[in-house]
C-alpha positions in Angstrom: 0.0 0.0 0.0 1.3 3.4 -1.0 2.5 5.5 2.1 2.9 8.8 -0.3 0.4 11.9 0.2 -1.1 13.6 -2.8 -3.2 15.9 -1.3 -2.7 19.3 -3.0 -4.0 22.9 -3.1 -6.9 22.1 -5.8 -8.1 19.1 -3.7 -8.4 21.9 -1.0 -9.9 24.3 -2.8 -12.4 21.7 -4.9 -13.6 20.2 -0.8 -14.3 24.0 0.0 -16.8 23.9 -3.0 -18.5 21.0 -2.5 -21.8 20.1 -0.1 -21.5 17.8 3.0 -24.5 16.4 4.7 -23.1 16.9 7.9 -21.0 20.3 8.1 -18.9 18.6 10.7 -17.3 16.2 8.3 -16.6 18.4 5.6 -14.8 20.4 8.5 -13.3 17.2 9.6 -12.0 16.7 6.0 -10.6 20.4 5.6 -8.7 20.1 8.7 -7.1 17.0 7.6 -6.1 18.3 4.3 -4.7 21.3 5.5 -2.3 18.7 8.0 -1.4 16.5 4.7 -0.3 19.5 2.9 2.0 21.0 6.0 3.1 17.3 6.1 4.2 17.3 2.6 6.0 20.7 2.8 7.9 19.6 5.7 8.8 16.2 4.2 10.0 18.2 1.1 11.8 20.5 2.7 13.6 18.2 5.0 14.4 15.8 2.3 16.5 18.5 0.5 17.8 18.8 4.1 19.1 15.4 4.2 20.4 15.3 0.7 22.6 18.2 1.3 23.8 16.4 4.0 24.4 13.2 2.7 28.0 11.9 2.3 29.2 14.7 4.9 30.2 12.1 8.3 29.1 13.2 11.7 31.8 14.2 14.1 31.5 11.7 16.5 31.0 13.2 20.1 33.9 13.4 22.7 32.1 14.0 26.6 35.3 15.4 27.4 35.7 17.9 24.7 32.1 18.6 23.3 30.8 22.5 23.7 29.7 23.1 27.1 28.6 26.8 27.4 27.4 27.8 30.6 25.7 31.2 30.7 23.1 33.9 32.5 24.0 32.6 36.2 23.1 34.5 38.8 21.8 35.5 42.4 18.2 33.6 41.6 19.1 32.0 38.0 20.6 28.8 38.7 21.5 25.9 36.6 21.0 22.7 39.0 22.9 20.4 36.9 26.5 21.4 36.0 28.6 20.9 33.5 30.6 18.1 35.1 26.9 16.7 35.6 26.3 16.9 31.8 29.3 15.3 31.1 29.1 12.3 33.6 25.2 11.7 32.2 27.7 11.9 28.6 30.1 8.8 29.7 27.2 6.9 30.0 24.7 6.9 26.9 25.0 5.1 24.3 28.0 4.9 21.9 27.7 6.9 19.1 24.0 8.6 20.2 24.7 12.0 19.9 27.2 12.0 17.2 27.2 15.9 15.3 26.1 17.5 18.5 28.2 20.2 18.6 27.3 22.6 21.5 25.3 21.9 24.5 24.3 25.3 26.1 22.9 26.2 29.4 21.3 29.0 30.1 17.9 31.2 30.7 14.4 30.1 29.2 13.9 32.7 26.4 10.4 31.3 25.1 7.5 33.7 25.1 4.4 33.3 27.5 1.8 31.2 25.6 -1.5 33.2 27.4 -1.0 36.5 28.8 -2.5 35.1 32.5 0.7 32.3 32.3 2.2 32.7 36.1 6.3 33.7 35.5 9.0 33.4 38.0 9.1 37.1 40.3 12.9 37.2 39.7 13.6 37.1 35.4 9.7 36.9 34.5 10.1 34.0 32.6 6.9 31.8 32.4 7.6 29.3 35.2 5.5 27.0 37.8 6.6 27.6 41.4 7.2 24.3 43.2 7.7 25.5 46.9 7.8 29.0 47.8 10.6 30.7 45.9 11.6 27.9 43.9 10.5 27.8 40.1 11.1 25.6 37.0 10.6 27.0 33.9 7.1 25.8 31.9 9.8 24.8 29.1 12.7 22.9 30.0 15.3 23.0 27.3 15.2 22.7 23.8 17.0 20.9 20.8 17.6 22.9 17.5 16.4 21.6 14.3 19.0 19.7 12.3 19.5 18.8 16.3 23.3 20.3 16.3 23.0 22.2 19.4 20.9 21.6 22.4 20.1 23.7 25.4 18.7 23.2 29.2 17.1 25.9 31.0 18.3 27.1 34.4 15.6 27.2 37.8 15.1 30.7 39.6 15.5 30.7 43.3 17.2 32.8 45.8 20.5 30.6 47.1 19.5 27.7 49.5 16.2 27.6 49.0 15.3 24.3 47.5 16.7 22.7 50.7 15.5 19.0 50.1 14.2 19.4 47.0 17.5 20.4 45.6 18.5 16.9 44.4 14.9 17.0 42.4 16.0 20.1 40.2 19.2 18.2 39.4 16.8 15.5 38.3 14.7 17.7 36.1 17.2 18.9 34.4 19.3 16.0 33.8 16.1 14.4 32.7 15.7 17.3 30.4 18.9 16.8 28.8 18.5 13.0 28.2 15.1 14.3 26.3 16.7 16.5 24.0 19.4 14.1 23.1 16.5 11.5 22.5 15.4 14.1 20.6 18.7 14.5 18.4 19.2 11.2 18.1 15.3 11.2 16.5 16.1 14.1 13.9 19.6 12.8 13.1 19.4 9.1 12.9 15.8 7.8 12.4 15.0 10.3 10.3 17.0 9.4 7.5 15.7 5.9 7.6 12.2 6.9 8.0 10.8 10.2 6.7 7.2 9.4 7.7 7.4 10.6 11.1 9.0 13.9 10.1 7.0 16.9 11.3 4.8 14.5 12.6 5.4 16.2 16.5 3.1 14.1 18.5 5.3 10.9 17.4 8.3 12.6 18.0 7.5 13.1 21.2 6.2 10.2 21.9 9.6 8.4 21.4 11.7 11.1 22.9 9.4 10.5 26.4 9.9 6.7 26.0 13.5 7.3 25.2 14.2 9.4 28.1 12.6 7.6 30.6 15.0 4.7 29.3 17.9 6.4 30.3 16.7 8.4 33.2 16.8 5.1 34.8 19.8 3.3 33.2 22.1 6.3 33.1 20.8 9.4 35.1 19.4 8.0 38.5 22.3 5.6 39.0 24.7 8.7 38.5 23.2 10.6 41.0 22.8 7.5 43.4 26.3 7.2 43.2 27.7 11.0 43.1 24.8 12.2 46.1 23.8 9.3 47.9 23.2 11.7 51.1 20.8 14.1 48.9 18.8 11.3 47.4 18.7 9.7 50.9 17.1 12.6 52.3 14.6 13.1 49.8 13.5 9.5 50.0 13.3 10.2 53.6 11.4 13.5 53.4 8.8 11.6 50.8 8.3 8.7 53.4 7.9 11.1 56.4 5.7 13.1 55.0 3.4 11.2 52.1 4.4 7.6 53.7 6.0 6.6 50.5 9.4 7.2 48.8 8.6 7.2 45.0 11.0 5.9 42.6 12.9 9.3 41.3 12.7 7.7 37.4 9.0 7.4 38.4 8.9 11.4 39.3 10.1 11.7 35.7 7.7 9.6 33.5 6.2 11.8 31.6 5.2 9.1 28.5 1.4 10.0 28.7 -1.3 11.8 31.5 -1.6 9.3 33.8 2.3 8.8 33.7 3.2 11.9 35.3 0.9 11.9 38.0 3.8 10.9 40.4 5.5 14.3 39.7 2.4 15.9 40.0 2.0 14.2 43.1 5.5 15.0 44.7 4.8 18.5 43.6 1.3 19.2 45.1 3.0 17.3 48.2 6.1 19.6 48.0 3.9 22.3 47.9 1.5 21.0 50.7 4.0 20.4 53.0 5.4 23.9 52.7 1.9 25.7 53.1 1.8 23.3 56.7 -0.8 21.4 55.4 -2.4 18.6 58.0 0.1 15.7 57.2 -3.1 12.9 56.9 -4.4 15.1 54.4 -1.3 15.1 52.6 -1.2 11.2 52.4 -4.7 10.5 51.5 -4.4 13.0 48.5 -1.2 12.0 47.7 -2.8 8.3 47.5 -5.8 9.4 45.6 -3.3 10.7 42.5 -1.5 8.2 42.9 -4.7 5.4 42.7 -6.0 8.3 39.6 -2.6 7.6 37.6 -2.5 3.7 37.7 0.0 3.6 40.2 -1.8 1.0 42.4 0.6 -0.2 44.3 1.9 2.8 45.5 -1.5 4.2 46.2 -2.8 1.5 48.4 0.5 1.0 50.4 0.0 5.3 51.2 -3.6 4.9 52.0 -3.9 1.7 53.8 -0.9 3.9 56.3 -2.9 6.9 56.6 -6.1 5.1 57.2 -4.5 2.9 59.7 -3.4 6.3 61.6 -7.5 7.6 61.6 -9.1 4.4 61.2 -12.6 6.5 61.6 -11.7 9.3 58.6 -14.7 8.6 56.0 -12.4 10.9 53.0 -9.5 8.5 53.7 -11.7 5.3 53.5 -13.5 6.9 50.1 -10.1 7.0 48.7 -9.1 3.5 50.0 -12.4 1.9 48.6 -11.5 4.0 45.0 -8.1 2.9 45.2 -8.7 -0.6 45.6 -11.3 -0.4 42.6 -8.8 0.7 40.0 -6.2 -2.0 41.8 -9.7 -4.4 40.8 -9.4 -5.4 44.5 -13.3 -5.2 44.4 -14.3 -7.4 47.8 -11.9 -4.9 49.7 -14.2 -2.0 47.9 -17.4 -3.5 49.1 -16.2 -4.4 52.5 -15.1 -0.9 52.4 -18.7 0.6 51.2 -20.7 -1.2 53.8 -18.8 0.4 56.5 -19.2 3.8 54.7 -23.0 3.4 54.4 -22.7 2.0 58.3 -21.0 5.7 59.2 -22.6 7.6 56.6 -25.8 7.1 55.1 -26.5 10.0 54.1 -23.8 11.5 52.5 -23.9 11.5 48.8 -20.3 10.9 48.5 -20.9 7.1 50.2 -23.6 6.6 47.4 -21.3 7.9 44.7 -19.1 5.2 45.8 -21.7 2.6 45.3 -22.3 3.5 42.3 -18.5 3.4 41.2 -18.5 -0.1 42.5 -21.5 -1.5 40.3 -19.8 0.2 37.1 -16.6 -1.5 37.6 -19.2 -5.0 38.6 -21.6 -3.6 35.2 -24.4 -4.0 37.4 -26.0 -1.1 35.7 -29.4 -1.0 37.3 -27.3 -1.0 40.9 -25.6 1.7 39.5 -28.6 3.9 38.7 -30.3 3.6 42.0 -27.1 4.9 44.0 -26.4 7.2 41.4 -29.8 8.6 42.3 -30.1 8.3 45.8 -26.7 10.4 45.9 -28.0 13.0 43.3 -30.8 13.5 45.8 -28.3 14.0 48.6 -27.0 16.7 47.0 -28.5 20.6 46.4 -24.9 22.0 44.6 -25.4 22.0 41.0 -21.9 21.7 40.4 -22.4 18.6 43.1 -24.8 17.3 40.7 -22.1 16.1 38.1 -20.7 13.5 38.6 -23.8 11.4 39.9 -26.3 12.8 36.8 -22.6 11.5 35.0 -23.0 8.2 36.5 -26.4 7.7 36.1 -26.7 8.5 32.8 -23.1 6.0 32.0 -25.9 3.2 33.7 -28.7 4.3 31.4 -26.4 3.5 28.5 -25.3 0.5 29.7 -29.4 -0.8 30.0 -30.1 1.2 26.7 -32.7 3.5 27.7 -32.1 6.3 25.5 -34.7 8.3 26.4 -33.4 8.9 29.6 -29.8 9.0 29.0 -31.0 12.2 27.0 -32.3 13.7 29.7 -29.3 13.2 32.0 -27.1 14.4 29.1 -29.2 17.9 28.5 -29.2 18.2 32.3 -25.2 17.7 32.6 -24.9 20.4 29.7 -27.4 22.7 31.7 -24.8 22.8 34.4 -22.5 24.5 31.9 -19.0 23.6 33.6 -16.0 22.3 31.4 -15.8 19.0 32.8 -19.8 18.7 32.9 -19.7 19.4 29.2 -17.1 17.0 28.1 -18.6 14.2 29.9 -22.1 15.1 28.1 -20.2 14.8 24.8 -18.2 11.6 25.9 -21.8 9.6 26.8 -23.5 11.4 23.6 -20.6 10.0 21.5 -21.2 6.7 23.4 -24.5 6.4 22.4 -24.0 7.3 18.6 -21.4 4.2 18.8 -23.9 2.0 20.3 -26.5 3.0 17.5 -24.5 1.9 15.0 -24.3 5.7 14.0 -20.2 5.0 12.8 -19.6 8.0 10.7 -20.8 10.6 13.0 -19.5 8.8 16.2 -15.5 8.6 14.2 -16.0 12.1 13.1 -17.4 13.4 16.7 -14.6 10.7 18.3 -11.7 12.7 16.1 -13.1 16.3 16.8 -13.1 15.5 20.6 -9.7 13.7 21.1 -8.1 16.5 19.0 -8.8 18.9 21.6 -7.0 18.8 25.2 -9.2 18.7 28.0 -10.5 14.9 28.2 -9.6 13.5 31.7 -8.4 10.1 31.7 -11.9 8.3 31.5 -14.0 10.3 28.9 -10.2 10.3 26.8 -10.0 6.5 27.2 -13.7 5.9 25.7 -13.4 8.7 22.8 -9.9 6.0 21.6 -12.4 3.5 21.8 -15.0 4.5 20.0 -12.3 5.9 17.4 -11.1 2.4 16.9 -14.6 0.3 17.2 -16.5 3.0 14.9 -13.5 3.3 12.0 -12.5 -0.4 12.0 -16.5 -0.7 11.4 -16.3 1.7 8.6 -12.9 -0.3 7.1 -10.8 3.0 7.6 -8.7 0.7 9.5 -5.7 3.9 8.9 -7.9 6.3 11.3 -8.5 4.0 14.4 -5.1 4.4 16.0 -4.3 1.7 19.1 -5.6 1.0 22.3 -3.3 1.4 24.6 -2.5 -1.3 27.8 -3.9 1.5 30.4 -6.6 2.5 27.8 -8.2 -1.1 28.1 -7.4 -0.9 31.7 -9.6 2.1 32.2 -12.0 0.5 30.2 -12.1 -2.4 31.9 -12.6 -0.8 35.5 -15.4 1.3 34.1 -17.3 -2.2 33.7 -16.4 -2.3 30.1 -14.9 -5.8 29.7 -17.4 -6.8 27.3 -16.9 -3.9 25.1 -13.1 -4.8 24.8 -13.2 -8.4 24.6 -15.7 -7.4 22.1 -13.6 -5.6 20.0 -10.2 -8.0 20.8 -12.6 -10.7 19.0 -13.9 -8.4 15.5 -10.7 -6.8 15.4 -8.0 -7.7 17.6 -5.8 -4.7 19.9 
């Protein structure tokens, strides 16, 4: 089958002219267009790139004697890994990896803020997240140039000493950063010229320069620092188990591959950041557990929980997230155990009957599901409140096929006008088309939806599916991308089992 793309400016132009049935497609169709005609430009223009360079050798790459050019130190503009870091991290990758690199630069973010609201460091106003007060990373980490000749990693803005602890952390983050943009070079400079599909194709890219880093983040950069500051990373794996009850992997606070993946830094963060505000430390633990239990990191997340709820054996938030956790871990007689004494200590709290209902999804018990989904929708008067059970309630009207109410729920989560309200209304809508047997306008819906960026895990995890089941159906086999291992683990814990043994049969994943 032909891998070349033909589409051109008069297919373009002849689309515009011509009548869709359903606007959304012929939108659908223009977008994709325009993307097949930036894709050929690039292609074109980076194959003439390639051609001038073929023949020339790469200079292979010395650690001791490549380019490094420190700059833009100061009083709050600090570079947390130095250059005898850099060229440790060097001795250790790969032969041959990086050769034609030929300067490695670290200095100040100079990107532009992407909104005009982004939050910036108080010190250089560069656009930057703070993780504990006074200490910021910049929103973009470092950079490799095209042709991937030089590449550069931004400095951290802090007054001196303040990172304390977390000190050994910004040496992670930016070693990690570095390992990403050689991934990177290695991507343009190598691959490329065996492969020129994935050229301009960014969302690949990255996609192999996360996997790629994580790689050596833990074969090259955590032993190094193991070794080099054993004290430091001691003392952060101490900090982490005093205060969340669990010292994370550092590779883990570095996985960035996907959403889910980088809960764990998320997690460290919002603990880093709890800790400093004096937050109550059982509080801490629980919500560290809950990310934890949100990102697929079960293990972790039960082992933090089932600690803090054996310190307040009585704390009904603690035992919500312990019953949640153990859900997603498919521990599902620990759940129930854990329900009954929740409807035993609170009956009438909406949040225990939410929990029920979370239990009969993951069991498909779909009728279950709609009768605590409704007896905690009655519990609660907060519109905003209302979401998630009218959400729930309408995911069991699906699953028994009563459209007519499902349409009701769906019109009454939309009333409530919120972003996350809204996406689940188009998620279950987009459900239903699929279930219809409406395959066109579900793929077309599925595509407009998973192109955008604000999907949570769930609603994200159904919109692939339907994607695959609905274009697969259609035979546009090209268009229904893969199901991933923690996609069909989602699935599966939202009671869809039979959906993706379904699809494993007709289809295979």
């Amino acid at each position: 089958m032909s891998r070349s793309i033909h589409d051109t400016w008069g297919v373009l132009r002849t689309t515009r002219r011509e009548s869709y049935a359903d606007p959304e497609e012929k939108r659908e169709r223009l977008r994709a267009l325009r993307a097949n005609i930036a894709d050929q430009r690039a292609l074109k223009g980076q194959t003439r790139h390639q051609r001038r360079r073929r023949g020339l050798s790469l200079a292979p790459l010395d650690p001791d004697l490549v380019s490094i050019v420190v700059s833009e130190e100061s009083t709050y503009v600090h570079h947390s890994a130095t250059e005898e870091d850099i060229r440790a991290v060097l001795r250790r990758l790969p032969p041959g990896m990086l050769d034609g690199l030929s300067v490695i630069h670290l200095c100040r973010c100079d990107w532009p803020p992407r909104r005009d609201d982004d939050e910036v460091d108080p010190y250089t106003g560069t656009p930057a997240t703070e993780l504990v007060p006074s200490v910021y990373l910049p929103d973009v980490r470092g950079d490799c140039s095209r042709g991937g000749e030089r590449i550069r990693v931004f400095a951290h803005f802090h007054p001196p000493g303040a990172p304390g602890v977390h000190a050994i952390y910004l040496t992670l983050c930016a070693l990690a950063t570095f390992v990403h943009e050689c991934s990177h070079h290695f991507d343009d400079t190598f691959r490329g010229d065996r492969d020129r599909w994935h050229k301009n194709h960014s969302r690949r890219n990255e996609r192999y320069a996360r996997a790629r880093a994580l790689e050596l983040v833990e074969t090259c950069v955590v032993p190094y620092l193991e070794e080099r500051r054993p004290a430091e990373c001691r003392a952060l794996a101490e900090w982490m188990e005093r205060h969340g009850g669990l010292a994370l992997p550092l590779a883990r606070l570095t996985d960035d591959r996907d959403a889910s993946s980088g809960i764990a830094d998320y997690a460290y963060r919002e603990l880093a950041r709890g800790v400093a505000e004096g937050v109550d430390a059982a509080e801490l633990r629980r919500e560290l557990g809950f990310k934890l239990a949100a990102g697929g990191h079960h293990r972790e997340a039960l082992l933090v929980l089932e600690r803090a709820l054996a310190e307040r054996p009585d704390d009904l938030e603690t035992m919500r997230c312990l019953a949640l956790a153990s859900l997603e871990a498919g521990r599902v007689e620990e759940a129930e155990a854990l329900g009954a004494r929740l409807r035993e200590l609170a009956p009438e709290d909406a949040d225990t009957w939410l929990q029920e209902a979370r239990l009969h999804r993951r069991c498909a018990r779909w009728a279950e599901q709609a009768r605590s989904a409704e007896r905690a929708l009655a519990l609660q008067p907060e519109e905003e409140g209302r979401r998630l059970p009218l959400a729930y309630r309408a995911d069991a009207w699906l699953g028994l096929e009563r459209w007519e109410e499902l349409s009701t729920d769906l019109a009454a989560l939309r009333a409530i006008g919120s972003r996350s309200a809204l996406a689940q209304a188009d998620v279950l809508a987009l459900r239903m088309l699929c279930r219809t047997g409406r395959w066109k306008e579900a793929l077309v819906r599925a595509r407009r939806l998973l192109h955008g960026d604000w999907l949570g895990f769930m609603d994200g995890a159904f919109a692939e599916a339907v994607r695959f089941e609905c274009a697969h159906r259609l035979g546009r086999r090209t268009e229904a991308g893969k199901l991933t291992e923690r996609t069909i683990e989602i699935l599966r814990n939202a009671g869809q089992g039979a959906w993706v043994d379904q699809l494993a049969a007709d289809f295979g994943l």
